[in-house]
GUGUDREN-538135 format. One record per atom (N, C-alpha, C): residue in three letters; atom name; x, y, z. Coordinates in Angstrom, 2 decimals. Layout:
REM GUGUDREN-538135
  res  atom        u        v        w
  ALA    CA        X        Y        Z
...
***
This chain:
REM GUGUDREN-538135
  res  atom        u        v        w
  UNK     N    94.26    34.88   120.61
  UNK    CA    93.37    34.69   119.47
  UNK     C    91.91    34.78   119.93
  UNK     N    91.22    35.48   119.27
  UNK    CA    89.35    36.05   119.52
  UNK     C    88.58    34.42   119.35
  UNK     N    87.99    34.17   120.07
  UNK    CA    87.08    33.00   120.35
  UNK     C    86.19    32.96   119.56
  UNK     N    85.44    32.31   119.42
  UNK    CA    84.31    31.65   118.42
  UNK     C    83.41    32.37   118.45
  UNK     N    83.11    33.20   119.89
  UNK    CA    81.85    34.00   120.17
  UNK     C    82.13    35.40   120.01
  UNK     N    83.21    35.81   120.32
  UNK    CA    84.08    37.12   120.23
  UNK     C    84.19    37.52   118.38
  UNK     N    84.04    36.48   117.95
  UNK    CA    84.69    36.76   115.95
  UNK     C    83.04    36.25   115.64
  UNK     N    81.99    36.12   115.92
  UNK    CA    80.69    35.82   115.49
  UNK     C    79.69    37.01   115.83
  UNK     N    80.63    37.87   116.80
  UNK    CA    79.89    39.37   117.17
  UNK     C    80.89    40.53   116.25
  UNK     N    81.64    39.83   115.42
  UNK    CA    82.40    41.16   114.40
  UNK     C    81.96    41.16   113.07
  UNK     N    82.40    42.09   112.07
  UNK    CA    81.78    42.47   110.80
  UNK     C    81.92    41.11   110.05
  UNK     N    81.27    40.85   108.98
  UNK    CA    81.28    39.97   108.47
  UNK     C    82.74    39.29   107.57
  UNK     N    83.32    40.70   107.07
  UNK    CA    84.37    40.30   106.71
  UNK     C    85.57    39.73   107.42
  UNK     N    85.59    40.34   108.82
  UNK    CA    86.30    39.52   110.30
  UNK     C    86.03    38.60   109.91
  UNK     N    84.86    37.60   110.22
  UNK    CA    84.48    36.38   110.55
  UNK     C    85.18    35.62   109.41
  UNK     N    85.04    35.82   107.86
  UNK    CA    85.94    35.32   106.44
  UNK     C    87.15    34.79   107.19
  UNK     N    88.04    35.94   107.76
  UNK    CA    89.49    35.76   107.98
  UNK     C    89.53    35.18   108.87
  UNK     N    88.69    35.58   109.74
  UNK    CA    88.71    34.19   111.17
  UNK     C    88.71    32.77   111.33
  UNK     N    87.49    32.45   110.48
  UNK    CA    87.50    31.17   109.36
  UNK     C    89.01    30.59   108.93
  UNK     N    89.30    31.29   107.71
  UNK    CA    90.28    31.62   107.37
  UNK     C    91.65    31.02   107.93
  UNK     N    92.05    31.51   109.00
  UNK    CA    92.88    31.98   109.89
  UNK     C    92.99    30.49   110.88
  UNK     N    92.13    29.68   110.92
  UNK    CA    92.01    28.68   111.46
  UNK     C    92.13    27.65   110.46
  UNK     N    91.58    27.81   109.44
  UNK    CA    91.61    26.45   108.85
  UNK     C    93.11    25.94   108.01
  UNK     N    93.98    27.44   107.92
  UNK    CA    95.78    27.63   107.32
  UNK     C    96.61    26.95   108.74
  UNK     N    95.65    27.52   109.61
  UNK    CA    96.86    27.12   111.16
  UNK     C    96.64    26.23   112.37
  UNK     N    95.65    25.81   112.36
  UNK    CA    95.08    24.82   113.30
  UNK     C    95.39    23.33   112.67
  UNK     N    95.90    22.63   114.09
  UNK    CA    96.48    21.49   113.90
  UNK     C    94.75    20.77   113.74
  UNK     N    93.82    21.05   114.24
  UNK    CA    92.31    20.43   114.17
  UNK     C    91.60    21.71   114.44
  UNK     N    91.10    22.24   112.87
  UNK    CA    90.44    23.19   112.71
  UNK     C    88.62    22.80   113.49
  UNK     N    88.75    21.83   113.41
  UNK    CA    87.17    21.11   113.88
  UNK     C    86.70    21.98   114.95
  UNK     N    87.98    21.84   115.96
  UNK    CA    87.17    22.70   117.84
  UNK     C    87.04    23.71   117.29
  UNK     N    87.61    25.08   116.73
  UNK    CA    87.18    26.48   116.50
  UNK     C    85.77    26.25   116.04
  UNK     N    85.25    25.42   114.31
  UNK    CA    84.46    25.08   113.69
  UNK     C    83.15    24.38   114.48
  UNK     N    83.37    23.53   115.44
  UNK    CA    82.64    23.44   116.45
  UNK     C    81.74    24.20   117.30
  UNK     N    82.77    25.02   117.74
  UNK    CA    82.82    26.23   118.79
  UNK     C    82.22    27.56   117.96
  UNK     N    81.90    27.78   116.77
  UNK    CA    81.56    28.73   115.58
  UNK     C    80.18    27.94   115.49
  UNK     N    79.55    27.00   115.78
  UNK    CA    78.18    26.35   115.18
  UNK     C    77.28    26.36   116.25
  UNK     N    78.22    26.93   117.45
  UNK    CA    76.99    27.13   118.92
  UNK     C    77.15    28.83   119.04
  UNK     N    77.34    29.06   117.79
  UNK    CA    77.01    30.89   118.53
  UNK     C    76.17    31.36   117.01
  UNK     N    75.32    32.71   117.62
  UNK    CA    74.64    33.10   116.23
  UNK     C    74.66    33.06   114.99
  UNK     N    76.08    33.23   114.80
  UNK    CA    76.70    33.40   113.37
  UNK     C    76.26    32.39   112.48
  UNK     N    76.37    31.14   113.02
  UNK    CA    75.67    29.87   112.19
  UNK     C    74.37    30.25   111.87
  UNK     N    73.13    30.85   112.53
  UNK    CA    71.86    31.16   111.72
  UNK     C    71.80    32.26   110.78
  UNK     N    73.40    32.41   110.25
  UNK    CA    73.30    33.91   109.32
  UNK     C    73.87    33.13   107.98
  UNK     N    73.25    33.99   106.88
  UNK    CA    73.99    33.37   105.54
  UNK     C    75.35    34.25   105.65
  UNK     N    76.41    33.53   105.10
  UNK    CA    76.37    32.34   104.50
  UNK     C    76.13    31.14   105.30
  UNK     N    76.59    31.04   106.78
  UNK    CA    76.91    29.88   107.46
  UNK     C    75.45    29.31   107.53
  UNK     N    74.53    29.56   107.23
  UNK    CA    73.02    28.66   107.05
  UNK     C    73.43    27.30   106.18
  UNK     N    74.47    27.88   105.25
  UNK    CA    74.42    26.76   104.25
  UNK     C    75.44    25.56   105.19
  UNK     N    76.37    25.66   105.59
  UNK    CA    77.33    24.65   106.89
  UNK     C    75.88    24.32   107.75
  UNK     N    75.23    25.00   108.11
  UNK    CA    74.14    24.45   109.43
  UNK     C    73.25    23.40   108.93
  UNK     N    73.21    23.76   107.72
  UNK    CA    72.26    22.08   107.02
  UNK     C    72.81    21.52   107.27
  UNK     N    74.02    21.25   106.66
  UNK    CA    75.25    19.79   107.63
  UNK     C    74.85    19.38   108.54
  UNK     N    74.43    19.68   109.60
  UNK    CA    74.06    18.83   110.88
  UNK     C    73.45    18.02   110.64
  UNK     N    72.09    18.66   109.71
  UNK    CA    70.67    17.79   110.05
  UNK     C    70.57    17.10   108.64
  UNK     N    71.55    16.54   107.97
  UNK    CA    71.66    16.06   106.52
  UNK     C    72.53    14.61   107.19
  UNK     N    71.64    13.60   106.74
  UNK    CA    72.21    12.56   107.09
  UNK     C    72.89    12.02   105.98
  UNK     N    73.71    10.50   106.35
  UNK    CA    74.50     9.95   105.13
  UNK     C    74.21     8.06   105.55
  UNK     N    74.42     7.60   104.62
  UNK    CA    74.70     5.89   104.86
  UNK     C    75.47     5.26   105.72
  UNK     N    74.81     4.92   107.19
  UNK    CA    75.15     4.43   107.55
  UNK     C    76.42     3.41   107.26
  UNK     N    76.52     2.76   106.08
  UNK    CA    77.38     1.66   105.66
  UNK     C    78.34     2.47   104.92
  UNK     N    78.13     3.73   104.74
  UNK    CA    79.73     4.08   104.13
  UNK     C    79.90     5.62   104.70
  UNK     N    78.85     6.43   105.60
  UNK    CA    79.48     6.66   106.79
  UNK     C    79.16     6.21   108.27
  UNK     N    79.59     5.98   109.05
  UNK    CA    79.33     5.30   110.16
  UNK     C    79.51     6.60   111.37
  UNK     N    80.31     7.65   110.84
  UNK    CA    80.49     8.87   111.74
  UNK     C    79.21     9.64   111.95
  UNK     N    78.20     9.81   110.76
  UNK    CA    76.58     9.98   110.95
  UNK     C    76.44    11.22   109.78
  UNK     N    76.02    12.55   110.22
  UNK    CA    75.67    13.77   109.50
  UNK     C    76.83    14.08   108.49
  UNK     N    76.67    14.84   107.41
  UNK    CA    77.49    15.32   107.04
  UNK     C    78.52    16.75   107.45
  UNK     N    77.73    16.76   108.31
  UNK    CA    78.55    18.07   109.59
  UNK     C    79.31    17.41   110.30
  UNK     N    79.67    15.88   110.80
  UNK    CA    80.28    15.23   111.47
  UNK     C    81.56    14.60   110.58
  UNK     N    80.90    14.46   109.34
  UNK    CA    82.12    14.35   108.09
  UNK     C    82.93    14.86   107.87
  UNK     N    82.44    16.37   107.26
  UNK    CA    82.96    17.69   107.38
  UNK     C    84.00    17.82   108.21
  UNK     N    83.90    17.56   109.59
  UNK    CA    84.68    17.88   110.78
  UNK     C    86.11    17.32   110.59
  UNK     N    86.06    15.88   110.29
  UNK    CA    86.61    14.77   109.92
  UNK     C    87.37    15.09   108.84
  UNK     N    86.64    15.57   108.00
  UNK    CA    87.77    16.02   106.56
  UNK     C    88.94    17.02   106.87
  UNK     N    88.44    18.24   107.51
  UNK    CA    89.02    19.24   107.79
  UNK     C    90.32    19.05   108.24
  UNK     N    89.66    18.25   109.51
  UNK    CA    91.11    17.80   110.57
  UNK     C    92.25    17.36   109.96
  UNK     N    91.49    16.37   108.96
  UNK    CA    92.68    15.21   108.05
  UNK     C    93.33    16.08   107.12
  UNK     N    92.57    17.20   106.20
  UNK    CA    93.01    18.00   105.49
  UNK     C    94.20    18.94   105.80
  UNK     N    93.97    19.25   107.09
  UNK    CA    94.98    19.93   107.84
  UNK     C    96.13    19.69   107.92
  UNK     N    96.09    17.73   108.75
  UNK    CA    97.52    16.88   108.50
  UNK     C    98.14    16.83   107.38
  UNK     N    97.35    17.26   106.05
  UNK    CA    98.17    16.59   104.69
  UNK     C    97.72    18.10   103.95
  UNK     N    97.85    19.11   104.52
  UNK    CA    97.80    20.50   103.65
  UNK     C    99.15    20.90   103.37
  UNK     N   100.36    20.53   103.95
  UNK    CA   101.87    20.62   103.36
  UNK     C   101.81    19.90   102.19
  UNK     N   101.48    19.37   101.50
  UNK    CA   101.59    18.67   100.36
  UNK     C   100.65    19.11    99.58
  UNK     N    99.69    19.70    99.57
  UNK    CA    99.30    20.96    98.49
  UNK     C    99.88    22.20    97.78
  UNK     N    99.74    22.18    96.97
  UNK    CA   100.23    23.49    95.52
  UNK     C    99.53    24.78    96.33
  UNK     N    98.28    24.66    96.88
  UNK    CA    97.53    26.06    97.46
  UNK     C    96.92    25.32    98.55
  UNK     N    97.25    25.56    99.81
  UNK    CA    96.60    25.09   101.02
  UNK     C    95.41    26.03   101.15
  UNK     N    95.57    27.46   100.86
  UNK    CA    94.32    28.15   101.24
  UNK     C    93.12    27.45   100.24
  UNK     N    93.47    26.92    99.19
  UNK    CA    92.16    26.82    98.42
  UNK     C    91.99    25.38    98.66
  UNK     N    92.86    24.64    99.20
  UNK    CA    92.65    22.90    99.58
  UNK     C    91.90    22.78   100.33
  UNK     N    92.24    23.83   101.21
  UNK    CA    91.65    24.19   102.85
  UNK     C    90.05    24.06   102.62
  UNK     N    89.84    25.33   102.35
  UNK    CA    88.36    25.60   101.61
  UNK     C    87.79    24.91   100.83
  UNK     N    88.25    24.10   100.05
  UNK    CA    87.66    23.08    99.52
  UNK     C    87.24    21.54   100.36
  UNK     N    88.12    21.84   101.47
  UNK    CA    87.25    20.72   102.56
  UNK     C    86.77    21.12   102.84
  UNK     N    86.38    22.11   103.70
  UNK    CA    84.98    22.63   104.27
  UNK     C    84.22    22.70   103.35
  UNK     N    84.27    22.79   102.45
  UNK    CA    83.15    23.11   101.36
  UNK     C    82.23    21.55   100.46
  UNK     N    83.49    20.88   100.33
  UNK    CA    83.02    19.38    99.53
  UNK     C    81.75    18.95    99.76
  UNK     N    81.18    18.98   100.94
  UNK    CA    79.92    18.50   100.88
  UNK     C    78.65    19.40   101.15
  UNK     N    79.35    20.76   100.75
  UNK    CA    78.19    21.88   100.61
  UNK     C    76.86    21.50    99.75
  UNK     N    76.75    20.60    98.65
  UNK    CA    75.61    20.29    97.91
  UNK     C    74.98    19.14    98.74
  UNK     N    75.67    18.39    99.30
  UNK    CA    74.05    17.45   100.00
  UNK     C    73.14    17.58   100.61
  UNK     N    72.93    18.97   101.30
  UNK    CA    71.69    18.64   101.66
  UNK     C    70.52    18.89   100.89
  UNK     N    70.61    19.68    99.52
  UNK    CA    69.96    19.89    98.66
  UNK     C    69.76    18.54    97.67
  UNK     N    70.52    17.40    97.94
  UNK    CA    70.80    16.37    96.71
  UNK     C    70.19    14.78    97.71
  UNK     N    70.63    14.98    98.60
  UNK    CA    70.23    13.63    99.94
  UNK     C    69.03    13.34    99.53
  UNK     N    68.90    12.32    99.75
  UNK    CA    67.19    11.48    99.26
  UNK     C    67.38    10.04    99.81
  UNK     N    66.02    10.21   100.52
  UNK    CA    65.72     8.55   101.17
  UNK     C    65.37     7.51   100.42
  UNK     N    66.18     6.56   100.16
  UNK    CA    65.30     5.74    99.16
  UNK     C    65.40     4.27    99.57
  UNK     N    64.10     3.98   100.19
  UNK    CA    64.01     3.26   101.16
  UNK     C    64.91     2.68   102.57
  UNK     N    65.63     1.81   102.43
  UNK    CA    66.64     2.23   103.73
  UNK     C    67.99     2.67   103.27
  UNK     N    67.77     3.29   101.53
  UNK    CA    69.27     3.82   101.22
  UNK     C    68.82     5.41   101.31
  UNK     N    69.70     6.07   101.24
  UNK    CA    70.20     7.48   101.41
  UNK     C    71.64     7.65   100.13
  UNK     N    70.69     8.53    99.89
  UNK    CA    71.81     9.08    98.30
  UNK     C    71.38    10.21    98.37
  UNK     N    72.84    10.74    97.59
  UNK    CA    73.25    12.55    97.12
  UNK     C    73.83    12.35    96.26
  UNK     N    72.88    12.02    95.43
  UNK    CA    73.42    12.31    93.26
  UNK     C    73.81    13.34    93.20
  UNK     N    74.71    13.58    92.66
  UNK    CA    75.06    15.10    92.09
  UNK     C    75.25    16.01    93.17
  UNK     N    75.63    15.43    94.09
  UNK    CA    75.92    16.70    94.99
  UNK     C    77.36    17.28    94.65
  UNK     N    78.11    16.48    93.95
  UNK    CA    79.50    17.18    93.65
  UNK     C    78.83    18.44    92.57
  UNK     N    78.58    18.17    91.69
  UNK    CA    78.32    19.55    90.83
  UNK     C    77.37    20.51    91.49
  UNK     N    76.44    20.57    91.93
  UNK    CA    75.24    21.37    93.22
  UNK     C    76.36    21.87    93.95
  UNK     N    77.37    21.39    94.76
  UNK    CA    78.36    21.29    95.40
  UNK     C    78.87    22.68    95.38
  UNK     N    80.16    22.72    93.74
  UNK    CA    80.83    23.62    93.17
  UNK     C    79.65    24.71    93.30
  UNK     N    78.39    25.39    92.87
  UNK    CA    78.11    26.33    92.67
  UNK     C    77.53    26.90    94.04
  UNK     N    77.39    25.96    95.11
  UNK    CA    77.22    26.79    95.82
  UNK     C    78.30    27.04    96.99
  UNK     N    79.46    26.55    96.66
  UNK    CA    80.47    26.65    97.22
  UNK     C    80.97    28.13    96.68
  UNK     N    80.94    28.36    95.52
  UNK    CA    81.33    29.85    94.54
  UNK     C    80.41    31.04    95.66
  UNK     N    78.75    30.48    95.53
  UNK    CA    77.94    31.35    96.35
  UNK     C    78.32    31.90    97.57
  UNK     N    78.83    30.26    98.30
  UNK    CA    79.41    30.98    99.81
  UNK     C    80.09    31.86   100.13
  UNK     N    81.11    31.75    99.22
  UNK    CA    82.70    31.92    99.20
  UNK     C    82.58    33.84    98.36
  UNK     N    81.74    33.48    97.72
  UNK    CA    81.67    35.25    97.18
  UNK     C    80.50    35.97    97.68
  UNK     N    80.15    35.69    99.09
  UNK    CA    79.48    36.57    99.52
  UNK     C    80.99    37.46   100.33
  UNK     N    82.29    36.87   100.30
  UNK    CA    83.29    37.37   101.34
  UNK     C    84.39    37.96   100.15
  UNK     N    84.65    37.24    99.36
  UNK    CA    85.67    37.52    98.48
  UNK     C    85.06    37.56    96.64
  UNK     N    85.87    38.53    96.24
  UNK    CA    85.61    38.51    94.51
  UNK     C    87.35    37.78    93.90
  UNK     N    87.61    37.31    94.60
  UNK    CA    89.24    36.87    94.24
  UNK     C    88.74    35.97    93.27
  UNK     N    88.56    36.16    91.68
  UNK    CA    88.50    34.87    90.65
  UNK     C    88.85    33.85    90.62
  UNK     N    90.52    34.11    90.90
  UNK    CA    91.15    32.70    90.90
  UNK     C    91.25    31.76    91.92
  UNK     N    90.97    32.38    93.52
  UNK    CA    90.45    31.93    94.49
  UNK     C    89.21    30.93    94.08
  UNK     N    88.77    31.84    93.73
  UNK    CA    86.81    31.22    93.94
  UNK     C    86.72    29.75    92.83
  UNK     N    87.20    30.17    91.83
  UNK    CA    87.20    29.05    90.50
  UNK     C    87.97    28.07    91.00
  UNK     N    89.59    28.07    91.88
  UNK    CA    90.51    26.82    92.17
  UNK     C    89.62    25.81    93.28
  UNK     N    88.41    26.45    94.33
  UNK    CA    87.73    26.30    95.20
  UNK     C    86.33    25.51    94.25
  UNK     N    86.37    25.85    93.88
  UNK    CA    85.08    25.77    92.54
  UNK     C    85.19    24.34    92.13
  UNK     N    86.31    23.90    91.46
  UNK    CA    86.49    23.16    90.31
  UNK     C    87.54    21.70    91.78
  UNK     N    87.72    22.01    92.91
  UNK    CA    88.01    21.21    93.69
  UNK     C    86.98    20.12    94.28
  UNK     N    85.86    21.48    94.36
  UNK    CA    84.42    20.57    95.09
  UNK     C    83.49    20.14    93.75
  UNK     N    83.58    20.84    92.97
  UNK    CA    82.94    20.26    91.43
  UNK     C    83.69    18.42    91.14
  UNK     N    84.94    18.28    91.46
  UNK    CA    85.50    17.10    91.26
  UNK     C    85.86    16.46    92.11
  UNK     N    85.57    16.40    93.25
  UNK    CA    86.01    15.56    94.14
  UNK     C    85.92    14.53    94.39
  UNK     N    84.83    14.14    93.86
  UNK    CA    84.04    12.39    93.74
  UNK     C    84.65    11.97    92.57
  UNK     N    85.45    12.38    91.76
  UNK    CA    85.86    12.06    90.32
  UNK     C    86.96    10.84    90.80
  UNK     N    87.46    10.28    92.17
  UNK    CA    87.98     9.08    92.69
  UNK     C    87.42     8.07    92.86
  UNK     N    85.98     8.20    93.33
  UNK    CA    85.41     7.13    92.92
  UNK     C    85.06     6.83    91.69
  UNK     N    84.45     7.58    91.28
  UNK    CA    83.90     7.53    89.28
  UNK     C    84.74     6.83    89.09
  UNK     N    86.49     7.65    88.59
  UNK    CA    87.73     6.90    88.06
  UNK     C    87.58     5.33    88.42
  UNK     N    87.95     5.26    89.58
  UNK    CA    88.27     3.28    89.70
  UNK     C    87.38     3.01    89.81
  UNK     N    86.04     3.18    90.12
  UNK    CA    84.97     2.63    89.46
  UNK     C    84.40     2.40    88.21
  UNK     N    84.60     3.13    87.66
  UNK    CA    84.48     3.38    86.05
  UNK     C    83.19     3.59    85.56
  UNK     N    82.44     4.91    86.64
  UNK    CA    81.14     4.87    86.48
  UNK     C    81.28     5.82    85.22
  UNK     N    79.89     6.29    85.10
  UNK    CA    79.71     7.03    83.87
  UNK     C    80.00     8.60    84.01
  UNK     N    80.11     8.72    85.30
  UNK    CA    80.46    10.24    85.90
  UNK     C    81.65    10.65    85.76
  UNK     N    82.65     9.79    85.20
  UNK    CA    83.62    10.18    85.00
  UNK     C    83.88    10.98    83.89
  UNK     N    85.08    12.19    84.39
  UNK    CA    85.14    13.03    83.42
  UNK     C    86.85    13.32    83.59
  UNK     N    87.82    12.38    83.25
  UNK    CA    89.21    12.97    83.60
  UNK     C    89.97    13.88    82.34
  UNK     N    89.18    13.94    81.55
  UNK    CA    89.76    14.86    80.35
  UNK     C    89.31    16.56    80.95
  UNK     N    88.13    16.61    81.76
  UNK    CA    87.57    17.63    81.86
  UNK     C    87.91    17.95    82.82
  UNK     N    88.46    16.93    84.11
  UNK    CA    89.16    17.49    85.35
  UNK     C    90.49    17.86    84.83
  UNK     N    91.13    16.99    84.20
  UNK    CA    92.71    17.69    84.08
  UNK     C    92.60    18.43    83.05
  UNK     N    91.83    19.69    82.88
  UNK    CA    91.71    20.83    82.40
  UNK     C    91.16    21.67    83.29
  UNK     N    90.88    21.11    83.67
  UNK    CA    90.05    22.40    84.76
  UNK     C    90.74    22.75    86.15
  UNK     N    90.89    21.68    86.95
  UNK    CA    91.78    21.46    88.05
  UNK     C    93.18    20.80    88.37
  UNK     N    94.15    20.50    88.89
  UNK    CA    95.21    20.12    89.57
  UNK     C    94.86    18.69    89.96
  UNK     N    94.92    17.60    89.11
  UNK    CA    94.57    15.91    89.46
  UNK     C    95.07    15.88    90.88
  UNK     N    96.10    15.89    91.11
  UNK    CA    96.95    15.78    92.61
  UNK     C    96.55    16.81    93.60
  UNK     N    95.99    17.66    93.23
  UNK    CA    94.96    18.19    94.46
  UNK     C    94.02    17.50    94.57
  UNK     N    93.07    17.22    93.40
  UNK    CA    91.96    16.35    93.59
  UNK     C    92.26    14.61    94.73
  UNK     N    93.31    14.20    94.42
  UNK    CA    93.63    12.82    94.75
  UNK     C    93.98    13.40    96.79
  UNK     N    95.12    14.47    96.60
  UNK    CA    94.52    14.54    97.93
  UNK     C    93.87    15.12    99.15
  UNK     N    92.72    15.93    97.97
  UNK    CA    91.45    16.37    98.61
  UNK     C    90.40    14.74    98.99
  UNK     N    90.24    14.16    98.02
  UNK    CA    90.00    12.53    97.91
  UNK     C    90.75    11.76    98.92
  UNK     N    91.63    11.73    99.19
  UNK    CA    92.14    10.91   100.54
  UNK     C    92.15    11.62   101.91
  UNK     N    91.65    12.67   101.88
  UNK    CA    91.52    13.42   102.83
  UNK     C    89.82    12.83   103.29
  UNK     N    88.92    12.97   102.25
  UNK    CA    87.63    12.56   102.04
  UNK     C    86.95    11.18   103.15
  UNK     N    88.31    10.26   102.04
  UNK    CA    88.03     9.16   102.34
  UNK     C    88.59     8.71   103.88
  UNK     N    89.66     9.36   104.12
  UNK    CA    90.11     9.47   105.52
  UNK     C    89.24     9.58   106.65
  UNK     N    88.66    10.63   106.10
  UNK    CA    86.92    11.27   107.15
  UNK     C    85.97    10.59   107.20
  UNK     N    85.97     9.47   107.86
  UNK    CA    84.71     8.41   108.07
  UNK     C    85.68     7.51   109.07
  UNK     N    84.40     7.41   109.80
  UNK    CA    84.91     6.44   111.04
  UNK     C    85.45     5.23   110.76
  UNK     N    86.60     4.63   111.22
  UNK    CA    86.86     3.07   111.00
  UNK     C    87.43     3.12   109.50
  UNK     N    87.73     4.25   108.77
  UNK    CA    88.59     4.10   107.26
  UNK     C    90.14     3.88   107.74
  UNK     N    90.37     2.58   106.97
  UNK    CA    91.92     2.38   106.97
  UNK     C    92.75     3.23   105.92
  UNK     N    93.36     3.47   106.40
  UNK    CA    94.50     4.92   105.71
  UNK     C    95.58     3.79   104.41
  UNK     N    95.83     2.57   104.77
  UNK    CA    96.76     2.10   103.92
  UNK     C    95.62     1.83   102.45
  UNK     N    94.44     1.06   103.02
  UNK    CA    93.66     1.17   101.86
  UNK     C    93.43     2.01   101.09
  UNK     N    93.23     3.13   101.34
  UNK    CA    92.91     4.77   101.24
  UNK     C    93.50     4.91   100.21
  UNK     N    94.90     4.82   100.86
  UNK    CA    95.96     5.45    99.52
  UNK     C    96.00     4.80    98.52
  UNK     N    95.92     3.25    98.77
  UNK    CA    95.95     2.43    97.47
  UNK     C    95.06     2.84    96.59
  UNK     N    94.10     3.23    97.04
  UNK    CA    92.81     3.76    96.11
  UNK     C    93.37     4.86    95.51
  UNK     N    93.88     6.01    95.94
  UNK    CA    94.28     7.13    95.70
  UNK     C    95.25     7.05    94.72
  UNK     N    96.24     5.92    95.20
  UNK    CA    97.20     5.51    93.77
  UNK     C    96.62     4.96    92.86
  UNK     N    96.02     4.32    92.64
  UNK    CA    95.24     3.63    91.32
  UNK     C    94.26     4.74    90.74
  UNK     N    94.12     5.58    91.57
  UNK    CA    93.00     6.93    90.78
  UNK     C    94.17     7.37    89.65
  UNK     N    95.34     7.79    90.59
  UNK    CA    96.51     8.77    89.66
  UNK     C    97.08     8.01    88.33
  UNK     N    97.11     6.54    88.60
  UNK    CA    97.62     5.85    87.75
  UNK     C    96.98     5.85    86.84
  UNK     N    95.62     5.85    87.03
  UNK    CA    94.50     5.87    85.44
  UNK     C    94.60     7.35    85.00
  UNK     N    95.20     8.64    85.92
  UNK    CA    94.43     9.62    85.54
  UNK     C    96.03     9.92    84.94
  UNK     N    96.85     9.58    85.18
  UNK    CA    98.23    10.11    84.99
  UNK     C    99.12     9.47    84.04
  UNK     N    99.04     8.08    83.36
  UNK    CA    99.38     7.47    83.02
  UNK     C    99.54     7.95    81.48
  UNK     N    98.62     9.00    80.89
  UNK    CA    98.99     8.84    80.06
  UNK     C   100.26    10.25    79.52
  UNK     N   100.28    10.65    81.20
  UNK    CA   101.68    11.71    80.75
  UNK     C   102.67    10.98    81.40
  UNK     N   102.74     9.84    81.48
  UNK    CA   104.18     8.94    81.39
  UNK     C   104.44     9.22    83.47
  UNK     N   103.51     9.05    83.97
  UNK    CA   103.40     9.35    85.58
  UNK     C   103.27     8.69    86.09
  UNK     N   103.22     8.12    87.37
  UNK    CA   102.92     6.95    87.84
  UNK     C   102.09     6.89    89.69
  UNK     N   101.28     6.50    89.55
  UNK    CA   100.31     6.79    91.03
  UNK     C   101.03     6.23    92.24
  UNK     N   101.85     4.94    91.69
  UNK    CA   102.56     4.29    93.31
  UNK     C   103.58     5.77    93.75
  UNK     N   104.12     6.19    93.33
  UNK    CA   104.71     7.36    93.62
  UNK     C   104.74     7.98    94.53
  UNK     N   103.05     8.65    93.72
  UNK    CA   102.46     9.62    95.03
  UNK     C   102.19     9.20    96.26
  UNK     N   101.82     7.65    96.35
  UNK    CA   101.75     6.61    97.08
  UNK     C   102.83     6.68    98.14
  UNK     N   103.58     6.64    97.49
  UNK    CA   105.30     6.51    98.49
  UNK     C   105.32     8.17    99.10
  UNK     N   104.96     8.73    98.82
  UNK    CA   104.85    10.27    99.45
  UNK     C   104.09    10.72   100.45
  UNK     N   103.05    10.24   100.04
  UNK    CA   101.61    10.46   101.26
  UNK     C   102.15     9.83   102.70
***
């Protein structure tokens, strides 16, 4: 298999599948992804938009791993472990790398807090941007789209903020992708307990599912 530096000196559409090609089959897509952020290719669009990740920080108190490029890493890996249990791994896939494509445009210091309002919706459109500088696949781009557009819709839910929109996610997207693109999420931060995780993840499904006669401990017992 062509190395990080070997697939960053080929046509652009190489590099898509190379990507690609790692994030369907790698037990920890992170080292390739790593190993892809110390060679040129990272100062070229699209990958400019991944290179903000580095230098885009997050909350200390709810991440403790640091940048959102260090998150990222973190999601991927976890995404990887629990991509057999996706309907479309290629577009699950891509939707971890992608989830936190809007913060560095949304991040804001506010005093010793750090927030990214709206980076889930910022998120989705420039995740579409990335993603169709390589491919015109519609249904690709939109299942990728409407994954990183909702991904925070786990906290909203059991929180019961005002951002919630579950009539508009379960029309648009796959709830049970969302829940475990969302525990994949929440997985990716240093020191997150996995039993908590899921409990969260079940009580998302239970509010979001409940009213087609479904039940979240379930999915619970599956994960």
């Amino acid at each position: 298999m062509p190395t990080a530096s070997e697939t960053a000196r080929r046509a652009s559409p190489a590099l898509f599948e190379q990507i690609e090609e790692h994030l369907q089959h790698d037990d920890k897509p992170s080292v390739y992804l790593q190993a892809l952020a110390r060679t040129p290719a990272f100062d070229e669009y699209p990958l400019t938009m991944l290179k903000k990740l580095r230098d885009t920080p997050q909350s200390p108190v709810h991440h403790p791993e640091g940048s959102v490029w260090n998150h990222t890493l973190l999601v991927v890996d976890k995404a990887a472990a629990h991509k057999a249990g996706s309907r479309d791994p290629r577009s699950f896939m891509w939707a971890a790398l992608l989830h936190d494509i809007g913060k560095p445009d949304t991040t804001r210091k506010r005093g010793e807090k750090i927030t990214a309002y709206n980076h889930d919706n910022v998120g989705a459109k420039l995740a579409r941007e990335f993603l169709s500088h390589w491919t015109a696949d519609e249904d690709f781009l939109n299942k990728v789209t409407q994954l990183v557009r909702y991904h925070m819709q786990l906290l909203y839910v059991n929180k019961g903020l005002p951002f919630m929109d579950i009539d508009g996610m379960k029309k648009r997207t796959d709830v049970r992708e969302i829940a475990l693109l969302g525990l994949c999420d929440r997985l990716g931060r240093k020191g997150a307990d996995p039993e908590s995780e899921k409990k969260q993840v079940a009580e998302f499904l239970e509010r979001c599912l409940s009213s087609d006669g479904r039940k979240g401990d379930q999915w619970q017992k599956q994960a």
